[in-house]
DSSP file (Angstrom, degrees, kcal/mol; ACC not computed):
  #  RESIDUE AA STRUCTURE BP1 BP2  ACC     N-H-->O    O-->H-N    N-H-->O    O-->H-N    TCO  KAPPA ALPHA  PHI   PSI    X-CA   Y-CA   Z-CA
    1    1 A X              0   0    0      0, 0.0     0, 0.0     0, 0.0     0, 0.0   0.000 360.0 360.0 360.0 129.9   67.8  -72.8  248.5
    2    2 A X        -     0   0    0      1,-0.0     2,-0.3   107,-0.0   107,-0.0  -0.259 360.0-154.9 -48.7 151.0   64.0  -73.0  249.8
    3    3 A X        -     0   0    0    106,-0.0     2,-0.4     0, 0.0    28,-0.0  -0.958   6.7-139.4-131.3 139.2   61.4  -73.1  247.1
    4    4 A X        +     0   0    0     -2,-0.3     3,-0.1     1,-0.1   104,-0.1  -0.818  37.2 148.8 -82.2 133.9   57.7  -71.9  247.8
    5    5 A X  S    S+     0   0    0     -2,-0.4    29,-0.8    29,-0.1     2,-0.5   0.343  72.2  40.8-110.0 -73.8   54.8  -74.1  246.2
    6    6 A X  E     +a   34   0A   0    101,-0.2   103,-2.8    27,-0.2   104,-2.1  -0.755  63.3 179.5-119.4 134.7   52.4  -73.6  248.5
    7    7 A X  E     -ab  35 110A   0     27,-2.3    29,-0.5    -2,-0.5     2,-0.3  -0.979  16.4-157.1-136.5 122.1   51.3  -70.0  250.6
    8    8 A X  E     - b   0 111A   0    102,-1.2   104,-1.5    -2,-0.4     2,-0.5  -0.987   9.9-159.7 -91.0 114.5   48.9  -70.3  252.7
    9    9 A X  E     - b   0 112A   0     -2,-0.3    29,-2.6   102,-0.2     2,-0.2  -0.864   9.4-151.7-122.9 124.1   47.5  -66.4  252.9
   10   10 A X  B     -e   38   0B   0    102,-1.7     2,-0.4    -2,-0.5   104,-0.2  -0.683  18.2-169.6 -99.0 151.3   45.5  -66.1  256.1
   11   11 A X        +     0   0    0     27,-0.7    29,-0.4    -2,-0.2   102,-0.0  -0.996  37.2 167.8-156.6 143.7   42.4  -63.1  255.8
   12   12 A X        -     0   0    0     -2,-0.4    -1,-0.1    27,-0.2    27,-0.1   0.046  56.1-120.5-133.3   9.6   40.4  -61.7  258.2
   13   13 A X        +     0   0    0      1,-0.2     3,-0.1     2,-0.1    -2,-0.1   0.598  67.7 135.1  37.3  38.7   39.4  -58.8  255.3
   14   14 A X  S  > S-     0   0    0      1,-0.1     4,-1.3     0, 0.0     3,-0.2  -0.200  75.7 -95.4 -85.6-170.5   40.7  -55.9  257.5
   15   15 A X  H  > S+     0   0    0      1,-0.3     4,-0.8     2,-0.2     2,-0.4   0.934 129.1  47.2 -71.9 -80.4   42.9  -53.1  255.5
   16   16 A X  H  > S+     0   0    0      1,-0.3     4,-0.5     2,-0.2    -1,-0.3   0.206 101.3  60.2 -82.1  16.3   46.2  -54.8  256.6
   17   17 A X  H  > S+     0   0    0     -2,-0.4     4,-3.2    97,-0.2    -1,-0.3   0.632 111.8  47.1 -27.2 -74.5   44.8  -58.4  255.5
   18   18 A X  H  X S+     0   0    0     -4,-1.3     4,-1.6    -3,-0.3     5,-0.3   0.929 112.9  52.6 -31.2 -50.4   44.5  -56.3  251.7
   19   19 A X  H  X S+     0   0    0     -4,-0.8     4,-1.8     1,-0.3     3,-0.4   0.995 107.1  39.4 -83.9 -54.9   47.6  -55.4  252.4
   20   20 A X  H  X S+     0   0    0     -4,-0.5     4,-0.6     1,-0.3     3,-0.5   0.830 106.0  74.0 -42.2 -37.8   49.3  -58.8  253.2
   21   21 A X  H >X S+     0   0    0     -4,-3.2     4,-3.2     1,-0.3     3,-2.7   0.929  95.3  49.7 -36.5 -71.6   47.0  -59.9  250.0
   22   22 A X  H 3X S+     0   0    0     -4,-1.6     4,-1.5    -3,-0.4    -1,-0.3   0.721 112.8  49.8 -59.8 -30.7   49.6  -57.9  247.4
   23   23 A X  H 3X S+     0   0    0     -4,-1.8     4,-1.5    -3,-0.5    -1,-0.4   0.786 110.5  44.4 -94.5 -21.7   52.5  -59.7  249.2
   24   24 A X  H <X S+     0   0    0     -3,-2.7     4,-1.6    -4,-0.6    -2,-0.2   0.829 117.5  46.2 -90.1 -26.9   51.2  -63.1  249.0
   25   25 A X  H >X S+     0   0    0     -4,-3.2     4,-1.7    -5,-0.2     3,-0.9   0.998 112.9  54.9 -68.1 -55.9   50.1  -62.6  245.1
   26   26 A X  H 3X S+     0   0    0     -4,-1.5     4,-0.7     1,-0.2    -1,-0.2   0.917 107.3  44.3 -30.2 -65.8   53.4  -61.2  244.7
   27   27 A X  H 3< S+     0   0    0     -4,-1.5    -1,-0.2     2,-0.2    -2,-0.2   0.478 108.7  57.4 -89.0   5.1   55.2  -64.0  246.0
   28   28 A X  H <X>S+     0   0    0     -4,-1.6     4,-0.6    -3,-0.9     5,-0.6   0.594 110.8  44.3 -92.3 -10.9   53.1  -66.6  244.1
   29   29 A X  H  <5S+     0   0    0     -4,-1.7    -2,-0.2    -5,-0.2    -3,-0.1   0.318 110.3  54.5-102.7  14.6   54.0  -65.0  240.7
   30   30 A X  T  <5S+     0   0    0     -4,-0.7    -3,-0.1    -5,-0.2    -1,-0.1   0.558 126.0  21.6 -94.8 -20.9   57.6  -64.6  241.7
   31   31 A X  T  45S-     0   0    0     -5,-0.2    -2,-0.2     2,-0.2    -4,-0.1   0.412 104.3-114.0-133.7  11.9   57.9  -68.6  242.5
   32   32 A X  T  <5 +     0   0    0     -4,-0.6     2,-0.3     1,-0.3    -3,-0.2   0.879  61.2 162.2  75.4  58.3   55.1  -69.8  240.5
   33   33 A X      < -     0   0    0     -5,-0.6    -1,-0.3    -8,-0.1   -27,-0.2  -0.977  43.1-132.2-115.4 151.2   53.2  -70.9  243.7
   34   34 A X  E     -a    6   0A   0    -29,-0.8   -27,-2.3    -2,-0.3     2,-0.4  -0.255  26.7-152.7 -80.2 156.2   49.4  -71.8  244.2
   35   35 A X  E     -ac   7  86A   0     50,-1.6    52,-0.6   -29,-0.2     2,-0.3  -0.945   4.1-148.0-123.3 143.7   48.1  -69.6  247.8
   36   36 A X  E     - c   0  87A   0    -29,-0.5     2,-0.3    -2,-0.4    52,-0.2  -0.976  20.9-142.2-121.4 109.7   45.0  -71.3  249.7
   37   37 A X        -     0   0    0     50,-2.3    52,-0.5    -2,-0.3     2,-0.3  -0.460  23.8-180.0 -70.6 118.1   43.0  -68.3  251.2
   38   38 A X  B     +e   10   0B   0    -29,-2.6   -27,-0.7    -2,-0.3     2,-0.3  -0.802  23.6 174.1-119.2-176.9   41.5  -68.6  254.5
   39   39 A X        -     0   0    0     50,-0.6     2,-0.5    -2,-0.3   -27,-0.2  -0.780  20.0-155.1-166.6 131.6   39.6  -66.7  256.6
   40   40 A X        -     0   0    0    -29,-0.4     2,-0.3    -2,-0.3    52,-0.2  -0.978  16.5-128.2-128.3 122.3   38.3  -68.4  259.9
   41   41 A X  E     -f   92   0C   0     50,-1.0    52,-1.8    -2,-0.5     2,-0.1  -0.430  33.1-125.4 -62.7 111.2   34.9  -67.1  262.0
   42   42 A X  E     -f   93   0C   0     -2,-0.3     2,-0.3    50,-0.2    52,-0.2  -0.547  23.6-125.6 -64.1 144.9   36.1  -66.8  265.3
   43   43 A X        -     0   0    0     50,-0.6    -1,-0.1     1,-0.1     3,-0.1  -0.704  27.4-117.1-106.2 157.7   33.7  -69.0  267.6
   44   44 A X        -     0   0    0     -2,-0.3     2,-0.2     1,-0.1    -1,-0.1  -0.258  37.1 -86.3 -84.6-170.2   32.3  -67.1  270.5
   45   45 A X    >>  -     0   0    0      1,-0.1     3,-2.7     4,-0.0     4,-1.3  -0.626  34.5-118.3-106.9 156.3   33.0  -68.1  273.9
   46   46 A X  H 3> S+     0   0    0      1,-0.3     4,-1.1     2,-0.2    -1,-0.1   0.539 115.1  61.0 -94.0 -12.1   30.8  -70.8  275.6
   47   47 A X  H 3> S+     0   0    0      2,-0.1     4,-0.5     3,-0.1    -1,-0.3   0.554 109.4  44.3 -84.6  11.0   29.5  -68.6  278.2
   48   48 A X  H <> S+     0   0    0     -3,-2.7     4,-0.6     2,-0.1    -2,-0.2   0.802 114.8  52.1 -87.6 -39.7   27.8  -66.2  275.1
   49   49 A X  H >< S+     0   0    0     -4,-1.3     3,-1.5     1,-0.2    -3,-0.2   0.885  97.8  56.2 -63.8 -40.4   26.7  -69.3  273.5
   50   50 A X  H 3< S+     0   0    0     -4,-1.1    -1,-0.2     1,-0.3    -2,-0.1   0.861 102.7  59.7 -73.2 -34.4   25.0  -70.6  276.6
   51   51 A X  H 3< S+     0   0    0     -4,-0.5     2,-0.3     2,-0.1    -1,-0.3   0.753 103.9  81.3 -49.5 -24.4   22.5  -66.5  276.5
   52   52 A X  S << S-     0   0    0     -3,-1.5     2,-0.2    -4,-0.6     3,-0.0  -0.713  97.7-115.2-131.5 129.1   21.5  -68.2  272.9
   53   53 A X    >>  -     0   0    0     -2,-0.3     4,-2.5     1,-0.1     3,-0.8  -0.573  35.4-117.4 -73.4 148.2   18.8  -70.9  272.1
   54   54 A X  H >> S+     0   0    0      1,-0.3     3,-2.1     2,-0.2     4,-0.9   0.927 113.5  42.5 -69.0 -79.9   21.0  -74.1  270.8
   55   55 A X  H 34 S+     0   0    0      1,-0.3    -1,-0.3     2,-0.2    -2,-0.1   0.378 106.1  48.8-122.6  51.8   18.9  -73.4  267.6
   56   56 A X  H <> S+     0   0    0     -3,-0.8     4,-2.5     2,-0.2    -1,-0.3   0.674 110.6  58.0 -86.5 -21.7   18.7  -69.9  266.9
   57   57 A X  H <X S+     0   0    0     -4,-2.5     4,-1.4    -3,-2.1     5,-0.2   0.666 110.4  49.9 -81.0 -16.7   22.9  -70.0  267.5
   58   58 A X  H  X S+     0   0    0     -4,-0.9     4,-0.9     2,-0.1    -1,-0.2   0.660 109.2  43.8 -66.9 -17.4   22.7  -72.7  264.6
   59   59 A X  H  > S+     0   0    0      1,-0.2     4,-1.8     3,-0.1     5,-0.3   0.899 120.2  45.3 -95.0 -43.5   20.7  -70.9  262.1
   60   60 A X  H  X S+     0   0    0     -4,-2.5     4,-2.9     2,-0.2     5,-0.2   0.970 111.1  50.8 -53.9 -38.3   22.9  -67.6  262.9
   61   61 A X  H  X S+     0   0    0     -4,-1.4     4,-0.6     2,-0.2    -1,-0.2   0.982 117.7  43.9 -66.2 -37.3   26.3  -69.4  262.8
   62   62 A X  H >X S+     0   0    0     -4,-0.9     3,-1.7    -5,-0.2     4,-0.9   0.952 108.2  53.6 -39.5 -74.8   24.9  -70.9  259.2
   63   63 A X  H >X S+     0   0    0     -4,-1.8     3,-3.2     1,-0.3     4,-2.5   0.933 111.3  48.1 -75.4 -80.3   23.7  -67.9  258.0
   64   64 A X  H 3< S+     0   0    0     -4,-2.9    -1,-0.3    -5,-0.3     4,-0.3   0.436 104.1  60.1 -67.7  20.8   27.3  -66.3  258.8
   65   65 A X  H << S+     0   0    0     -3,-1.7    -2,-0.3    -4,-0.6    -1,-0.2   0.372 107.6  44.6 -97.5 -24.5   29.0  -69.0  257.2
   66   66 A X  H <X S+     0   0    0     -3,-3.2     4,-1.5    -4,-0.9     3,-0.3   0.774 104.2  55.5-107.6  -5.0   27.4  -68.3  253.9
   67   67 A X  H >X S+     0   0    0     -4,-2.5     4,-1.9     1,-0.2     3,-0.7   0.960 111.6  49.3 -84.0 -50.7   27.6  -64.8  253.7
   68   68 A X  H 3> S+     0   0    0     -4,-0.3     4,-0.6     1,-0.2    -1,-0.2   0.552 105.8  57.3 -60.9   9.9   31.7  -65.3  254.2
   69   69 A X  H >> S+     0   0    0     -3,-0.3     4,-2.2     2,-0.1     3,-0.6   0.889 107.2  41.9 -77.1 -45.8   31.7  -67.9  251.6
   70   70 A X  H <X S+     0   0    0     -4,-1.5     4,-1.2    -3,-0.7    -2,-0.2   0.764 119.7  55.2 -76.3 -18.3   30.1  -65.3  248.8
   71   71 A X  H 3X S+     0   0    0     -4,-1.9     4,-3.5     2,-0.2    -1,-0.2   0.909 110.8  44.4 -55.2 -43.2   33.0  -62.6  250.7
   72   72 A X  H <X S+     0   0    0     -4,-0.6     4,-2.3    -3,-0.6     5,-0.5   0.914 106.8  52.1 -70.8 -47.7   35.3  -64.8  250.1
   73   73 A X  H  X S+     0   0    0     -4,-2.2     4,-2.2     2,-0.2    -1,-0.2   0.922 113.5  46.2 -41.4 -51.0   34.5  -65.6  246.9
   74   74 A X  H  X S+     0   0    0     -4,-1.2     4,-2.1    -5,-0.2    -2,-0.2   0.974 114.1  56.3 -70.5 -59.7   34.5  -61.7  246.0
   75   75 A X  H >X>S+     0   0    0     -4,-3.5     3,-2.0     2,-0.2     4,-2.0   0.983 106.6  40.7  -6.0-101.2   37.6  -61.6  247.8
   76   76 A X  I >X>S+     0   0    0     -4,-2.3     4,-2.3     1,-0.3     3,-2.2   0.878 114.7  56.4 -46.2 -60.5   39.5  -63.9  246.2
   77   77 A X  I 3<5S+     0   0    0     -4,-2.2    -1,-0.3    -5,-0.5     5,-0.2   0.742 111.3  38.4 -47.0 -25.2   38.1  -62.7  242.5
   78   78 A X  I <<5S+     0   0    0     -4,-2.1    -1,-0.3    -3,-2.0    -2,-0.2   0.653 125.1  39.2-112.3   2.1   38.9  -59.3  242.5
   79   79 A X  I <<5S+     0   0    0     -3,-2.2    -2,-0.2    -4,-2.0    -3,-0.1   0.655 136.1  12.8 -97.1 -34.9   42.6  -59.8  244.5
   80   80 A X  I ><<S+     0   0    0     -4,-2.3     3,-2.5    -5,-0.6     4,-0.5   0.920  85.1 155.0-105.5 -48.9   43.9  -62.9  242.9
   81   81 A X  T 3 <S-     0   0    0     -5,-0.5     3,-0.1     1,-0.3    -3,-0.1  -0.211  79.6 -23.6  75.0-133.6   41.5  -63.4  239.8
   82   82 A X  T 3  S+     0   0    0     -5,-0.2    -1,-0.3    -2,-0.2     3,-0.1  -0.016 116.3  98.3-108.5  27.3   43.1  -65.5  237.1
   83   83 A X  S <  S-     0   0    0     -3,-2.5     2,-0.4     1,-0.4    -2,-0.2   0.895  90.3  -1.9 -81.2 -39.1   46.5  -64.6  238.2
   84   84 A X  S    S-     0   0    0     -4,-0.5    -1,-0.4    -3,-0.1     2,-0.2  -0.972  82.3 -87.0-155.9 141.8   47.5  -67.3  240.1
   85   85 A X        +     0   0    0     -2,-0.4   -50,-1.6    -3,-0.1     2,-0.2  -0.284  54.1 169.1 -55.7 110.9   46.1  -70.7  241.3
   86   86 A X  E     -c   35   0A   0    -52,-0.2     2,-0.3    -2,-0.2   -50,-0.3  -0.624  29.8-153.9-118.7 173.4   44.3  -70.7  244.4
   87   87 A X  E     -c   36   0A   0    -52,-0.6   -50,-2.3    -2,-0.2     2,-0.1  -0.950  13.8-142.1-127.1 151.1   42.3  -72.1  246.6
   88   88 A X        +     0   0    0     -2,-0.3     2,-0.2   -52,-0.2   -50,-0.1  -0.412  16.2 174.0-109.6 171.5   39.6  -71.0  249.4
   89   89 A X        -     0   0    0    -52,-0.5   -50,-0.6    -2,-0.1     2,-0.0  -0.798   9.7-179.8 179.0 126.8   38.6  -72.0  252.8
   90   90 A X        +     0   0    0     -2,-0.2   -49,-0.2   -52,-0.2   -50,-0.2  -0.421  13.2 158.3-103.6  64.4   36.5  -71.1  255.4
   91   91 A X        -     0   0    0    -51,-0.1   -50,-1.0     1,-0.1     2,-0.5  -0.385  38.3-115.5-111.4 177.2   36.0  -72.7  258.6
   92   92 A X  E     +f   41   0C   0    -52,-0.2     2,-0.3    -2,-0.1   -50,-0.2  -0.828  65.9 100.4 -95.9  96.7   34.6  -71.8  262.4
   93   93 A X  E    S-f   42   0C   0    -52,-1.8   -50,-0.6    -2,-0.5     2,-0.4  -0.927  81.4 -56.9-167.7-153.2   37.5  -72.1  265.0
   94   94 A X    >>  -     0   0    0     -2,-0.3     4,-1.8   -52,-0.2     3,-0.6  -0.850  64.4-125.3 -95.0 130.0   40.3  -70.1  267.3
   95   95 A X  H >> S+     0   0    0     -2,-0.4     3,-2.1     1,-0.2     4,-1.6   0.846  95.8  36.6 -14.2 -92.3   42.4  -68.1  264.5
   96   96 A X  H 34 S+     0   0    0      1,-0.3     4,-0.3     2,-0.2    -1,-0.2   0.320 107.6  55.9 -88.9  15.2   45.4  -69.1  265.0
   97   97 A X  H <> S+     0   0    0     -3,-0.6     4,-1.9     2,-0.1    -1,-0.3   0.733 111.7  52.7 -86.0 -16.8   45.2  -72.4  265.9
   98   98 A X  H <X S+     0   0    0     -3,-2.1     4,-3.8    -4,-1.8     3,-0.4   0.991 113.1  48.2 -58.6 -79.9   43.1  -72.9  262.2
   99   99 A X  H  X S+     0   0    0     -4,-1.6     4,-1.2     1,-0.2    -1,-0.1   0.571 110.1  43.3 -12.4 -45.2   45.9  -71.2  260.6
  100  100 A X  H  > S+     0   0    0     -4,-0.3     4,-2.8     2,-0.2    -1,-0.2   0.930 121.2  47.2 -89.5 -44.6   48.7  -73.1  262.0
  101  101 A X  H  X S+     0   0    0     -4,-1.9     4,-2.5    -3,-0.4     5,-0.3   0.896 111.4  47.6 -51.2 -43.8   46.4  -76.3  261.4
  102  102 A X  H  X S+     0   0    0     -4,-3.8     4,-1.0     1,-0.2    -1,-0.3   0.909 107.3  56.0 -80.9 -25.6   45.4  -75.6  257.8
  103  103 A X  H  <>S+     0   0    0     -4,-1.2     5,-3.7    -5,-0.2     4,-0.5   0.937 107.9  48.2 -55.6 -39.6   48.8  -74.8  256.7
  104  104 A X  H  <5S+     0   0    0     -4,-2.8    -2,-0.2     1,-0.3    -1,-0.2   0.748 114.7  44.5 -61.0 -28.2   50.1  -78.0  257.8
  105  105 A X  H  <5S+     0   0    0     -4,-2.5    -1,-0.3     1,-0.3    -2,-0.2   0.819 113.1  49.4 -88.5 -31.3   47.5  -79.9  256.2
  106  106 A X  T  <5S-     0   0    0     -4,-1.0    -1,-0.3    -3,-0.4    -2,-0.2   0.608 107.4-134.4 -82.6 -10.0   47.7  -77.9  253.2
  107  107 A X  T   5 +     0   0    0     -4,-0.5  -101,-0.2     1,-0.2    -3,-0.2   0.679  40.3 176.5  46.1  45.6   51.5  -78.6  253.4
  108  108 A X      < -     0   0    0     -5,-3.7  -101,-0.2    -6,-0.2    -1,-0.2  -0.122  32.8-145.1 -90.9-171.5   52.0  -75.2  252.7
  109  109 A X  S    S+     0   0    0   -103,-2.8    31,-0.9     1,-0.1     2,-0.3   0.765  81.9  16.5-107.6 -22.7   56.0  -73.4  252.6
  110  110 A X  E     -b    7   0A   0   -104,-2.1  -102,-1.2    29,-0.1     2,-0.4  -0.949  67.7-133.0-143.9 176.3   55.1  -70.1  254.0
  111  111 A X  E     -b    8   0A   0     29,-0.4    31,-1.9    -2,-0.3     2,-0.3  -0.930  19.2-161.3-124.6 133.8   52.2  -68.3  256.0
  112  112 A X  E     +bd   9 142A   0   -104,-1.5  -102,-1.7    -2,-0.4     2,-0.2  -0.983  27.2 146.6-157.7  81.4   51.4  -65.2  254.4
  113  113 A X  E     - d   0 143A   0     29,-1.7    31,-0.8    -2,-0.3  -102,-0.1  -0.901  39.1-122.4-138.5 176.2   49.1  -62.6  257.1
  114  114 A X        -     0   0    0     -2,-0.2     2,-0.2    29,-0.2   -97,-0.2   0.127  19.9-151.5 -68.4-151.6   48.5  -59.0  258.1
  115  115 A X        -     0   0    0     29,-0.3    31,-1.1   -99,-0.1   -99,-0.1  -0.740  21.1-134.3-169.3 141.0   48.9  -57.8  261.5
  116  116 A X        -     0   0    0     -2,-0.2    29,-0.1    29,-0.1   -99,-0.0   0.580  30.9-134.9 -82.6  -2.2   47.0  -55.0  262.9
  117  117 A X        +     0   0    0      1,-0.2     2,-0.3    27,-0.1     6,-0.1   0.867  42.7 175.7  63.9  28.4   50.5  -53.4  264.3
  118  118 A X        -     0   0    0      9,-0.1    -1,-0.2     4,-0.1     2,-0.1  -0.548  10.0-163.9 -56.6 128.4   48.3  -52.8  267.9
  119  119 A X     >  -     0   0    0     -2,-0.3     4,-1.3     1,-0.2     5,-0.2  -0.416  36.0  -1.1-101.2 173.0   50.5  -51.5  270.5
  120  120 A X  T  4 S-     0   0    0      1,-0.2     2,-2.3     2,-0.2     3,-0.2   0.443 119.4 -16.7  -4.8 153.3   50.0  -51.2  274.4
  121  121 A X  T >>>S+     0   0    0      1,-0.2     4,-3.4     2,-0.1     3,-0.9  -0.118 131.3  63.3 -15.7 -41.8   47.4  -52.1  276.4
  122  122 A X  I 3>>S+     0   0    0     -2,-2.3     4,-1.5     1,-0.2     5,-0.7   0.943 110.2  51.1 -50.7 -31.8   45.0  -52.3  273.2
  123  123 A X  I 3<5S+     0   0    0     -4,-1.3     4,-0.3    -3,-0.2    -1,-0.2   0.820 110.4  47.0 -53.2 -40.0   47.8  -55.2  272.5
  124  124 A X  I <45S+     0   0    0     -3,-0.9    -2,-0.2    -5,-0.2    -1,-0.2   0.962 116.3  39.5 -88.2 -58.7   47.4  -56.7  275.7
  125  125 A X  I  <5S+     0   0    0     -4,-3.4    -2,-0.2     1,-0.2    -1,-0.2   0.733 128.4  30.3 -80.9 -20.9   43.7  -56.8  275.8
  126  126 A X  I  <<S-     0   0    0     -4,-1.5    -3,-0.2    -5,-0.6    -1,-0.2   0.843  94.3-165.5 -96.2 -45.5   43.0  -57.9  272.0
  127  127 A X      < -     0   0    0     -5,-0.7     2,-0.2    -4,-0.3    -3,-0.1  -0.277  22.1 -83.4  73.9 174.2   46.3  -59.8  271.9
  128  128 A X        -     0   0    0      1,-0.1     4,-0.3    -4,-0.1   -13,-0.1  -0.711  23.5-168.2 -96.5 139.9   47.7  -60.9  268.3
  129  129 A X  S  > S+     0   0    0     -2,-0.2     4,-1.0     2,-0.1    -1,-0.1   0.361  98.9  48.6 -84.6   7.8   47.1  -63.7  266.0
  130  130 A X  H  > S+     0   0    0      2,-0.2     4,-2.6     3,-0.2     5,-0.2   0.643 109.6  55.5 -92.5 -30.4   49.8  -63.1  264.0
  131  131 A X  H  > S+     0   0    0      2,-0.2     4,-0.8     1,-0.2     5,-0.2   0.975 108.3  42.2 -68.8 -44.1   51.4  -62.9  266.9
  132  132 A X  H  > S+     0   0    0     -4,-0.3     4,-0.7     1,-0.2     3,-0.4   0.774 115.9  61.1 -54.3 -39.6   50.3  -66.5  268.2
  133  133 A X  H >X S+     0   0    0     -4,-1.0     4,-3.7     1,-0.3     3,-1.6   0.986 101.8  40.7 -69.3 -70.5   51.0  -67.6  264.8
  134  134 A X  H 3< S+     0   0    0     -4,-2.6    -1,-0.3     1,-0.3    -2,-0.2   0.712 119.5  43.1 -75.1  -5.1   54.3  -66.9  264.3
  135  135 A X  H 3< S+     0   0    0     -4,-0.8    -1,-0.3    -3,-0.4    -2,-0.2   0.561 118.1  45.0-105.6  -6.8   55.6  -68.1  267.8
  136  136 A X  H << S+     0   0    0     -3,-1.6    -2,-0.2    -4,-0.7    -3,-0.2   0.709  99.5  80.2-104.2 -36.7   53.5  -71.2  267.9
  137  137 A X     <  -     0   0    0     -4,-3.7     4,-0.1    -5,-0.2   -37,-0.0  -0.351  56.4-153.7-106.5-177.5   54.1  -72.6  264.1
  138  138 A X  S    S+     0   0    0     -2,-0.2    -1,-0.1     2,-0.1     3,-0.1   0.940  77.5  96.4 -79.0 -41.8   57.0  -74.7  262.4
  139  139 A X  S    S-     0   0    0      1,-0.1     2,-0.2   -39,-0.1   -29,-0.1   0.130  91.2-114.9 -90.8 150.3   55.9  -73.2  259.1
  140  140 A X        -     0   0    0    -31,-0.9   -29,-0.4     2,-0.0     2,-0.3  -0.632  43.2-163.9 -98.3 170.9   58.1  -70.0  258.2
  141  141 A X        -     0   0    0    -31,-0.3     2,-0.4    -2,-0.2   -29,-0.2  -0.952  13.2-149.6-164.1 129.2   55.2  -67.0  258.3
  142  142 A X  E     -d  112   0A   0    -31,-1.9   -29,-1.7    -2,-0.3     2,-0.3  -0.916  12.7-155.7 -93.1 130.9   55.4  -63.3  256.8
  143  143 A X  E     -d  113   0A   0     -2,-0.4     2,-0.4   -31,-0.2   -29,-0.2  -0.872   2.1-156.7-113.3 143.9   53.5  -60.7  258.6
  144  144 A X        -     0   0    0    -31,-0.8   -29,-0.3    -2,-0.3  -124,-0.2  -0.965  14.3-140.4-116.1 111.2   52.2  -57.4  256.9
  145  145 A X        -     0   0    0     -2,-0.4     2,-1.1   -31,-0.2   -29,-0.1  -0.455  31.5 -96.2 -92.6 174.2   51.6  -54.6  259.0
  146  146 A X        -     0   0    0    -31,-1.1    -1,-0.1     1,-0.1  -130,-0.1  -0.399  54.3-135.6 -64.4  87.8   48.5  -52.4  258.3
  147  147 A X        -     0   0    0     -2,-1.1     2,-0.6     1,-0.1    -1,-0.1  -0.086  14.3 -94.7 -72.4 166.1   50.1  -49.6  256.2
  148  148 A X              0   0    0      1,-0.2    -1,-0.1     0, 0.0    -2,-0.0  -0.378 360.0 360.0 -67.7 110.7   49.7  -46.0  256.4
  149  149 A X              0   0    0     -2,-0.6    -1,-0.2     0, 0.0    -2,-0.1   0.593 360.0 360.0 -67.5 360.0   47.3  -44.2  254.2
């Protein structure tokens, strides 16, 4: 029988991220495993970057790098709290290639994400990461779709 240790719970702080939240907290008090929370700043694309003086696009990318550490931080306190052992993480990269990397490094046993459950063309033109995620990593990975209010 698998055992879970380690969940790595990917967050992008949309509704179905929350939602995915309750399933990874769930299944760290059901196997008495620690989750390391990420949530990775997608980086823009190098012809936006090139419209932006080198360092007014540093002080902005800073500047949104600490306010989603104190998100995360709020985050993590009011979903997970003193329930179960976590850890946080933020970094600047392509989703799901962070994801797939930081689980591995975290060595963790399952991937834990939402999915915004987009259909046609909006699919096609936004694309997935949950989707890239689960077809790209070794790592077994639960997707949560956005439920219905």
């Amino acid at each position: 029988m698998k055992t879970i240790k380690k969940i790595l719970y990917a967050t992008d702080f949309s509704e179905s991220a929350d939602d995915a939240a309750d399933y990874a907290l769930t299944l760290a008090k059901l196997a008495g495993a620690s989750v390391h929370v990420l949530h990775v700043i997608g980086e823009l694309m190098d012809n936006r970057k090139s419209q932006i003086q080198p360092e007014a696009f540093a002080m902005l990318e800073k500047n949104v790098e600490v306010q989603t550490v104190k998100e995360m931080e709020d985050f993590c306190q009011s979903r997970f709290g003193e329930q179960i052992p976590y850890t946080s993480e933020v970094v600047i990269g392509t989703p799901f290639q962070q994801i797939i990397e930081k689980a591995k490094a975290f060595r963790a046993d399952l991937i834990v994400m939402g999915t915004h459950g987009r259909t046609g063309i909006e699919h096609v033109i936004v694309g997935s990461t949950a989707e890239r995620v689960v077809r790209r990593s070794k790592i077994p990975v639960l997707t949560v779709q956005q439920q219905a209010n």
